[in-house]
C-alpha positions in Angstrom: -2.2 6.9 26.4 -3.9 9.3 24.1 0.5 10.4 23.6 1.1 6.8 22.5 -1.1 6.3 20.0 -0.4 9.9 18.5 2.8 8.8 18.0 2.2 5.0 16.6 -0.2 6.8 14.3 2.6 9.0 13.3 5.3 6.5 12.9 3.1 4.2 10.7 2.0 7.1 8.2 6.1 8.0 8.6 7.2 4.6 7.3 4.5 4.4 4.6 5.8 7.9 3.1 9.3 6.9 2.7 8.2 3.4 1.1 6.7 5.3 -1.4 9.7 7.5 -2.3 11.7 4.3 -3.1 10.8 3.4 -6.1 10.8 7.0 -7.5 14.4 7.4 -6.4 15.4 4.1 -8.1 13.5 5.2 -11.4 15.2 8.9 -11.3 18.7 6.8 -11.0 17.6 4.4 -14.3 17.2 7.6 -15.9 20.5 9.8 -15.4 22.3 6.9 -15.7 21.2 6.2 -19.4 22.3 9.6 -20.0 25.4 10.4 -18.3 28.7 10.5 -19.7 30.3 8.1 -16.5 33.5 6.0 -16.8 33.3 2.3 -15.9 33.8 3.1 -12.2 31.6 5.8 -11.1 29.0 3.9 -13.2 29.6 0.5 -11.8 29.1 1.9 -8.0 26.5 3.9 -8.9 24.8 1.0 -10.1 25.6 -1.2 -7.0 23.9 1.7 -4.6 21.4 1.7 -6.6 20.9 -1.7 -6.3 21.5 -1.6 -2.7 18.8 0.7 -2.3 16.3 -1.4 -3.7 16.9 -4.4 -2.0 17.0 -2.3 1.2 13.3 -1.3 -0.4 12.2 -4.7 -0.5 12.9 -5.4 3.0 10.9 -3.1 4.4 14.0 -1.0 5.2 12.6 2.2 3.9 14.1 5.2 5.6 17.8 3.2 4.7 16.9 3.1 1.7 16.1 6.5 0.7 19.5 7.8 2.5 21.7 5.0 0.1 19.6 5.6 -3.2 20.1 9.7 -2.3 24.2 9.0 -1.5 23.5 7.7 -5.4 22.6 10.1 -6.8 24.4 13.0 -5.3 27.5 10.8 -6.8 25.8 10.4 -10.0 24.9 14.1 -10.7 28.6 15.0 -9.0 29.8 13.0 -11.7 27.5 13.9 -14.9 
């Protein structure tokens, strides 16, 4: 029992650590983008991760949403 709620405890303090890096990632990607040098493209798809990501945020779909706002901006600095 004492296992169980170890672990509950863990998962809960887990999920409220990756809500938190959402919206940083999301503000790091509003920032390269107004700097980068992207064609219409690259800067388009970037754009629609991004967005992606923070509707994933919204949901309550934290840990998804770090991995597709990261994918973002791996493209966007493979890019710049």
């Amino acid at each position: 029992m004492r296992y169980l709620a170890i672990l509950l405890v863990t998962m809960f303090f887990a999920g409220n650590a990756l809500s938190g890096q959402c919206p940083s990632l999301v503000n790091e990607i509003d920032q390269k983008l107004q700097s980068a040098q992207l064609d219409g493209d690259t800067a388009s798809k970037i754009k629609e991760l991004r967005d992606q990501g923070e509707s994933l945020h919204n949901q309550g779909k934290h840990a998804e949403s770090v991995k597709v706002l990261k994918r973002a901006i791996n493209e966007l600095n493979a890019a710049s």
